[in-house]
TORTIDREN-789101 format. One line per 3 residues: number of its first residue (from 1); their letters; for each residue x, y, z of C-alpha. Coordinates in pm, 1 decimal, padded with zeros to 6 digits. Example, Ala and Ser with C-alpha at 12.3 -4.5 7.8 and 13.67 -1.06 7.14 Angstrom:
REM residues 2
1 = AS = 01230.0:-00450.0:00780.0 ~ 01367.0:-00106.0:00714.0
***
This chain:
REM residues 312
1 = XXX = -02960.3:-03793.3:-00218.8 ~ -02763.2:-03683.3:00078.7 ~ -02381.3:-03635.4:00051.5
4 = XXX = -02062.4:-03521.8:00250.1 ~ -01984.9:-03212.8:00338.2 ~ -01627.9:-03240.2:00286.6
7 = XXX = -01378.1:-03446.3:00124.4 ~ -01344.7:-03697.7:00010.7 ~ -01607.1:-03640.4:-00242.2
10 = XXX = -01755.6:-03961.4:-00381.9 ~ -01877.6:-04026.0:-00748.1 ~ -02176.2:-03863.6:-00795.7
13 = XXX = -02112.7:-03630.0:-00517.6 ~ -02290.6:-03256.0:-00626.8 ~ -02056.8:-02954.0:-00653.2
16 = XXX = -02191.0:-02626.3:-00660.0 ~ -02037.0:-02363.2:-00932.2 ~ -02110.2:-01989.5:-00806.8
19 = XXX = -01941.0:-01660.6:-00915.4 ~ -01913.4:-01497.0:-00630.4 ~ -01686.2:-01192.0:-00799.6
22 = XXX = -01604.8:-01144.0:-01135.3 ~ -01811.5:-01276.0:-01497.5 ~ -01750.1:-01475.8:-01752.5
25 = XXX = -01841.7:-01559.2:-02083.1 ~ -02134.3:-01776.9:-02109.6 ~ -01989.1:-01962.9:-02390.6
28 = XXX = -01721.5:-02148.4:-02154.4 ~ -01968.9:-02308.3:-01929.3 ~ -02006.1:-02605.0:-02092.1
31 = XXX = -01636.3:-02679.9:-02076.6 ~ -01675.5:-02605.3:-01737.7 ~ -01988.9:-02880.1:-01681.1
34 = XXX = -01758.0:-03148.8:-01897.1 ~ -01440.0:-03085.3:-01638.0 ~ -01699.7:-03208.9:-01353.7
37 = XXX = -01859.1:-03512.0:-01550.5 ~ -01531.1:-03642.1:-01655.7 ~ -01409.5:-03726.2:-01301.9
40 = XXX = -01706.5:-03865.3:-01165.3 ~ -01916.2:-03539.6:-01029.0 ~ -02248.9:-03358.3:-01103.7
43 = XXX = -02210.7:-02997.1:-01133.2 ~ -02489.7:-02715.5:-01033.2 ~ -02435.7:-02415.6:-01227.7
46 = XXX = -02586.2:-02137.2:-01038.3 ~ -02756.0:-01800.4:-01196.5 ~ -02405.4:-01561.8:-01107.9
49 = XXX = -02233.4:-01808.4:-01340.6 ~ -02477.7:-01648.3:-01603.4 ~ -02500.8:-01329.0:-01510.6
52 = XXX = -02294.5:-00973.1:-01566.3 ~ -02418.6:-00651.2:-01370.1 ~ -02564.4:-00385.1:-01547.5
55 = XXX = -02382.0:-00117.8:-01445.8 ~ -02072.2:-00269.6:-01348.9 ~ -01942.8:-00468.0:-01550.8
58 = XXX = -01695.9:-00656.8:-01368.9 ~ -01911.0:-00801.6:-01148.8 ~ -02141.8:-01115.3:-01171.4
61 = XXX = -02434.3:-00939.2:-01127.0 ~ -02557.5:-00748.4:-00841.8 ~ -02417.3:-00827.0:-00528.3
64 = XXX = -02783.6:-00935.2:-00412.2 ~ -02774.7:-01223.4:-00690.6 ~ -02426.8:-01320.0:-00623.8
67 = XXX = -02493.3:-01378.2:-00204.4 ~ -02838.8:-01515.5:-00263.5 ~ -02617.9:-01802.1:-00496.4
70 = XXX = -02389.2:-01819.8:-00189.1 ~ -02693.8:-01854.3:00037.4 ~ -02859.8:-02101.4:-00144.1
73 = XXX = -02590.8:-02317.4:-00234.4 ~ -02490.8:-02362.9:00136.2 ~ -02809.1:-02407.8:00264.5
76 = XXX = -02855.1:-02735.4:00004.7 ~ -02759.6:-03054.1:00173.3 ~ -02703.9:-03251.6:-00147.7
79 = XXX = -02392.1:-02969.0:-00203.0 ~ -02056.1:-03157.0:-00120.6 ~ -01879.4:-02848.6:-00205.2
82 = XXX = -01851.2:-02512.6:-00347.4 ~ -01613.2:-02407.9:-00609.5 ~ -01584.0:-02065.4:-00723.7
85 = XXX = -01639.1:-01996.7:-01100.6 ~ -01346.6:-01728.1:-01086.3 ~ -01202.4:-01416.3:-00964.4
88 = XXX = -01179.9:-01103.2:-01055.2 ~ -01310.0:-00872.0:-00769.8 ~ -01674.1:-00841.6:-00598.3
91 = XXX = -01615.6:-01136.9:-00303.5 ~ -01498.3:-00828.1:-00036.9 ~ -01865.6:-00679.7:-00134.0
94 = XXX = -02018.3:-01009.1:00025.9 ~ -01880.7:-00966.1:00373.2 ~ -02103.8:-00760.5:00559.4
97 = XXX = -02442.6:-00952.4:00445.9 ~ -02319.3:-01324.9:00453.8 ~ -02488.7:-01568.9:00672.0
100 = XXX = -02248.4:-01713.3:00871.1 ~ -02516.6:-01903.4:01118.8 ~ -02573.7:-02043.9:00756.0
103 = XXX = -02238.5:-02145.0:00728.2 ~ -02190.0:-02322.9:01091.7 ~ -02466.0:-02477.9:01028.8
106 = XXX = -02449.9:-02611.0:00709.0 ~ -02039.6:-02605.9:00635.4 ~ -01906.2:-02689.0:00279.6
109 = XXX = -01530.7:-02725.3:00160.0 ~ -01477.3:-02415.4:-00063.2 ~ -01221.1:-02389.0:-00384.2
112 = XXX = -01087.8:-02109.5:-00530.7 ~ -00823.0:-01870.3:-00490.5 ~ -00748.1:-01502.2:-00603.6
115 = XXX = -01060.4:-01234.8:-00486.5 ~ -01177.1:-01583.4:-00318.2 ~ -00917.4:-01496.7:-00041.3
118 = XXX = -01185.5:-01265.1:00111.3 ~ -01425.4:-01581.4:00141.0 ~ -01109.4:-01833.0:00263.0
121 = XXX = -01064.8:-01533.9:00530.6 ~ -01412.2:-01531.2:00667.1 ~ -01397.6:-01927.2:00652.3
124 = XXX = -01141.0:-01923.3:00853.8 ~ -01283.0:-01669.2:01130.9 ~ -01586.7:-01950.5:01171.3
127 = XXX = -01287.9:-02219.4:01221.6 ~ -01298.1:-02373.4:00902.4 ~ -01067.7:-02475.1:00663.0
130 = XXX = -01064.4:-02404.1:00277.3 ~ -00876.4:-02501.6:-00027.5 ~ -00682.8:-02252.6:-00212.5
133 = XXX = -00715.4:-02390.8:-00521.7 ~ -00732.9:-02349.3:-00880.9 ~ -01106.9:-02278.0:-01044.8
136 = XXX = -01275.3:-02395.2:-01358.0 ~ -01333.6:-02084.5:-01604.4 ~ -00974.8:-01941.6:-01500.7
139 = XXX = -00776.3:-02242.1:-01485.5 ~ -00914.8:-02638.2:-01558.2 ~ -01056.3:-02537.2:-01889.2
142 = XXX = -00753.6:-02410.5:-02022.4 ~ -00522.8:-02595.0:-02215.2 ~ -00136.9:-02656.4:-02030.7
145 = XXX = -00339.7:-02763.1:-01726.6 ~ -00375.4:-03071.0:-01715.3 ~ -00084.7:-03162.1:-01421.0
148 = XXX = -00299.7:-02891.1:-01184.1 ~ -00619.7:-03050.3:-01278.5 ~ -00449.4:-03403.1:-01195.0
151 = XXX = -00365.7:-03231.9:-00822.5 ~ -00664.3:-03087.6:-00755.3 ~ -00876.4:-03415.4:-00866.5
154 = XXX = -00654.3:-03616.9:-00662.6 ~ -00697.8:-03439.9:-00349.4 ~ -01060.7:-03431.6:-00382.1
157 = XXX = -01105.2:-03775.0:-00432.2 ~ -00880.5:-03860.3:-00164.0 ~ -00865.2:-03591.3:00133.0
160 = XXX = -00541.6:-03488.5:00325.7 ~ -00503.7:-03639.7:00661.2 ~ -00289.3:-03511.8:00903.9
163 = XXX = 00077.3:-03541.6:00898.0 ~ 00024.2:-03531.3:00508.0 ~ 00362.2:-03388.3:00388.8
166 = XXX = 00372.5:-03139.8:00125.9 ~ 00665.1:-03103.4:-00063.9 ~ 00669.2:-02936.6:-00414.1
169 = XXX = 00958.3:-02849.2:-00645.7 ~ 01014.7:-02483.6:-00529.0 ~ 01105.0:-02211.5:-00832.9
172 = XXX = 01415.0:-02158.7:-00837.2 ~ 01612.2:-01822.3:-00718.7 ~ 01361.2:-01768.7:-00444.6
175 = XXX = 01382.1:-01570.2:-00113.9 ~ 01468.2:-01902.9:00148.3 ~ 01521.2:-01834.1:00510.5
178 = XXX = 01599.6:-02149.3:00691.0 ~ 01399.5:-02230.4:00994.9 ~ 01069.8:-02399.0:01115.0
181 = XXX = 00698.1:-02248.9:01270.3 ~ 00385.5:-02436.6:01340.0 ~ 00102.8:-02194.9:01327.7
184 = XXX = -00276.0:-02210.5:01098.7 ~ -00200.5:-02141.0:00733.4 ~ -00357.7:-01833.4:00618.7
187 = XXX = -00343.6:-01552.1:00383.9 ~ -00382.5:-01540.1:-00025.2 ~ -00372.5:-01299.7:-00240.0
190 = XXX = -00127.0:-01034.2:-00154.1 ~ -00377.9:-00708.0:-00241.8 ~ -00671.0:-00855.0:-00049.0
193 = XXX = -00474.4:-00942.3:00252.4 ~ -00332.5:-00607.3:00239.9 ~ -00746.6:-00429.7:00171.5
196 = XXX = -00897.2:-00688.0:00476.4 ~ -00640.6:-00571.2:00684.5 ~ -00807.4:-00302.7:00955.6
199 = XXX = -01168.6:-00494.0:00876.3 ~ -01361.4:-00721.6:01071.8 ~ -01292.4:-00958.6:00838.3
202 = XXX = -00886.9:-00959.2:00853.2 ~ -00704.1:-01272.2:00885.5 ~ -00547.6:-01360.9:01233.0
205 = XXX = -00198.1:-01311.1:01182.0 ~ -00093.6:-01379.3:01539.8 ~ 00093.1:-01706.0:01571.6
208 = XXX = 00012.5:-01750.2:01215.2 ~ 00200.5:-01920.3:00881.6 ~ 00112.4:-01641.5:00619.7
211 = XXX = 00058.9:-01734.6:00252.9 ~ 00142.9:-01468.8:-00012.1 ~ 00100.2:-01474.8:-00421.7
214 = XXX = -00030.5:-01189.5:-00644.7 ~ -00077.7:-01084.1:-01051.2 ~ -00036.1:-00795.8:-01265.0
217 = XXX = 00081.6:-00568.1:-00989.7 ~ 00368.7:-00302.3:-01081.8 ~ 00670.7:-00348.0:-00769.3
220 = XXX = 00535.7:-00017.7:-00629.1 ~ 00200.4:-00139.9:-00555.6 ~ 00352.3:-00516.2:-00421.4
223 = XXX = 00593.0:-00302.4:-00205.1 ~ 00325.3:-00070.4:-00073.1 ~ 00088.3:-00396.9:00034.7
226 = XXX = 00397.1:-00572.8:00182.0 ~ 00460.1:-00240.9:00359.5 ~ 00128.3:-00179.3:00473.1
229 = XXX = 00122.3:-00560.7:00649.1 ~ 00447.7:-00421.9:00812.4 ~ 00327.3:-00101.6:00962.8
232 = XXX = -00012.0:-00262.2:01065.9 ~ 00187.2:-00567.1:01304.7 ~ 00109.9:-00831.6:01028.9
235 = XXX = 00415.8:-00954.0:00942.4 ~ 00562.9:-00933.0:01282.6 ~ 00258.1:-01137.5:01427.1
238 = XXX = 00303.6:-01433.1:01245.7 ~ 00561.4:-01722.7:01318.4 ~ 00709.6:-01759.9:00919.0
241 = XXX = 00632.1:-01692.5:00546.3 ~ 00540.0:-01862.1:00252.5 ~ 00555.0:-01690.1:-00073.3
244 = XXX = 00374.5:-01836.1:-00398.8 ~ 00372.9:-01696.6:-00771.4 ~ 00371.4:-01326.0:-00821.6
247 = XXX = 00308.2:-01305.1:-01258.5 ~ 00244.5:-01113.6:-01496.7 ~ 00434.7:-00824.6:-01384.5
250 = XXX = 00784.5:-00686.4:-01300.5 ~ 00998.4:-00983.5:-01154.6 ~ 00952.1:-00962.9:-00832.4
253 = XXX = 01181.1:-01160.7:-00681.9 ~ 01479.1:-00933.4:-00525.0 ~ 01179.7:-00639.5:-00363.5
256 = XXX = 01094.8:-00966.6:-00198.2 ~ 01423.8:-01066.0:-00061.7 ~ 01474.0:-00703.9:00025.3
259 = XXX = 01145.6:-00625.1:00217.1 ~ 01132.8:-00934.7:00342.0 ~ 01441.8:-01154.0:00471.2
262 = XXX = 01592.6:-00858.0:00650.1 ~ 01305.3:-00887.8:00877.4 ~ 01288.7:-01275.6:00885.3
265 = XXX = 01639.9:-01278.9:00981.3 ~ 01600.6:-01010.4:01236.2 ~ 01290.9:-01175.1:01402.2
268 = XXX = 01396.8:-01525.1:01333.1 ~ 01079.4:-01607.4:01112.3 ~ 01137.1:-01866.6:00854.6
271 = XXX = 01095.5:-01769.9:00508.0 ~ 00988.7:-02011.4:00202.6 ~ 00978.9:-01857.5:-00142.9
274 = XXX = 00921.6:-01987.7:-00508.2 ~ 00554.1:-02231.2:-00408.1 ~ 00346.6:-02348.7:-00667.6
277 = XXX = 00055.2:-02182.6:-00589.6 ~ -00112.6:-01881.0:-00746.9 ~ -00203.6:-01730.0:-01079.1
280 = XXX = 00132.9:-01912.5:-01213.4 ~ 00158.1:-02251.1:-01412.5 ~ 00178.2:-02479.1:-01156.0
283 = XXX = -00103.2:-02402.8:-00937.9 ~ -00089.5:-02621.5:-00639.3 ~ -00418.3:-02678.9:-00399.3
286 = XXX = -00312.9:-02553.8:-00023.7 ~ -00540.1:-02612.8:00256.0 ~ -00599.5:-02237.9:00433.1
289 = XXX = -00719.5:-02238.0:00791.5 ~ -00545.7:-02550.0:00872.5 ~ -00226.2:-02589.6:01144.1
292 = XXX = 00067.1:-02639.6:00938.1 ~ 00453.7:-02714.3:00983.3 ~ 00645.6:-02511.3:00761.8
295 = XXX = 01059.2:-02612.7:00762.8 ~ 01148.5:-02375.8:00550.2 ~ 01488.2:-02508.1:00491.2
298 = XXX = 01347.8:-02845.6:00358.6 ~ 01108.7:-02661.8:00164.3 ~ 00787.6:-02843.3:00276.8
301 = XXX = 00496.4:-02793.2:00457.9 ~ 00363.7:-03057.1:00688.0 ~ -00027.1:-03089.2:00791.1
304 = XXX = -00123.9:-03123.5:01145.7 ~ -00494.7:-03138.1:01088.5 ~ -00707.6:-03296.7:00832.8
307 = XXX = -00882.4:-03118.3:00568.7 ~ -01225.0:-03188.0:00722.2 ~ -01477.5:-02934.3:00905.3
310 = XXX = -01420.5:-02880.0:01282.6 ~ -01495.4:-03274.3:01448.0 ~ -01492.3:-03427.1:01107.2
***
């Protein structure tokens, strides 16, 4: 059985589950099989999703295992997609060794978000898109998810085309800087934009709508990342801003209005604040590597290209 690459996926359409970064616990991958047979799909738990390094910990085995899952799950034809088990850090380890004649040759839609960003960033420097999105073990499976679950199913099932408008109710008290910028969505999570940056792997900032969202940093460490994408051009290069949740830690909210809309009002960047997308509840699928329309002032975010590999 043969299947699309990308969306939108059709019953019985295979979806890969890899852990490209951080472990889990065993005991949750059933749950995590019964989120996939419920709406339609068949699931392929790879060996990462299984495995815990020996040494370190915090990693789904060695990197070896983790790439060869990678390898082998993009090489499959019957894979419609690849969603990442989790987070948690060991993606950026990846980089150097990954395949990418592999990938344009055999492109597949990938989900996640969080240490995924360093994947969505080398996605994106082969031209294709990605979905920021949440992931089974750290998000579906949980209980108080079901609305995210909802948005994520419905987008797979469906696809974005272009001119698909997205429009979400913004948290309140936000940093807002009125304006509009077209430019390809990019960006993540705020400490591995900041660590890619000065890599071969970095995300393109120039021309660029830049995606930011982050958990369990102190305000030190979120103000030395914003600062080091402000000595190194980043924030300068691209044409606006779109800010997402920033938990678990310190509110965050007025270091980001004062790093940030001083500058967006002094280059005339628009600035979005308070989307539903990140480690918060909501967490809202956004298509990375994709032209957007951001109107800052309306609050939405307006496709220009469908979420579909490059001719799709």
């Amino acid at each position: 059985m043969t299947t699309s690459s990308w969306l939108p996926l059709a019953d019985g359409a295979l979806i890969a589950v890899l852990a490209p970064a951080g472990p889990v616990d065993p005991a949750v991958l059933p749950a995590v099989e019964a989120f996939y047979a419920r709406h339609g799909w068949r699931v392929r738990l790879y060996p990462s999703c299984r495995l815990r390094h020996p040494v370190l910990g915090y990693l789904a085995g060695t990197d070896e295992q983790r790439l060869a899952d990678l390898h082998a799950a993009l090489a499959d034809d019957e894979v419609a997609a690849i969603h990442c088990l989790r987070g948690g850090y060991g993606a950026m380890r990846l980089l150097p060794d990954i395949d990418t004649a592999l990938l344009r040759a055999k492109p597949k839609l990938l989900i996640g978000y969080s240490d995924i960003t360093a994947l969505h960033a080398l996605w994106a420097q082969e031209g294709l898109p990605s979905l920021h999105a949440p992931m089974p073990a750290s998000d579906l499976i949980r209980p108080g998810r079901d609305d995210d679950e909802a948005a994520l199913v419905a987008l797979l099932k469906t696809g974005w085309p272009a001119g698909t408008v997205l429009a979400p109710e913004l948290e309140p008290g936000e940093p807002v800087h009125p304006g509009m910028a077209e430019g390809t969505l990019i960006g993540g999570n705020l400490s591995l934009v900041a660590a890619l940056t000065g890599t071969p792997w970095a995300w393109n900032p120039h021309g660029a709508i830049l995606f930011l969202e982050d958990v369990s940093e102190s305000l030190y460490r979120v103000d030395r990342y914003l600062v080091q994408l402000q000595l190194a051009g980043v924030l300068h290069a691209v044409k606006g801003l779109v800010l997402g949740s920033f938990t678990e830690s310190e509110a965050p909210e007025a270091l980001l209005r004062e790093r940030l809309l001083p500058l967006c009002r002094e280059l005339g960047k628009p600035l979005l604040g308070g989307w539903p997308t990140g480690h918060g509840t909501p967490n809202r699928p956004l298509p990375m590597g994709l032209r957007v329309r951001l109107d800052a002032g309306e609050g939405t975010l307006t496709l220009l290209e469908p979420l579909a590999p490059p001719g799709g």
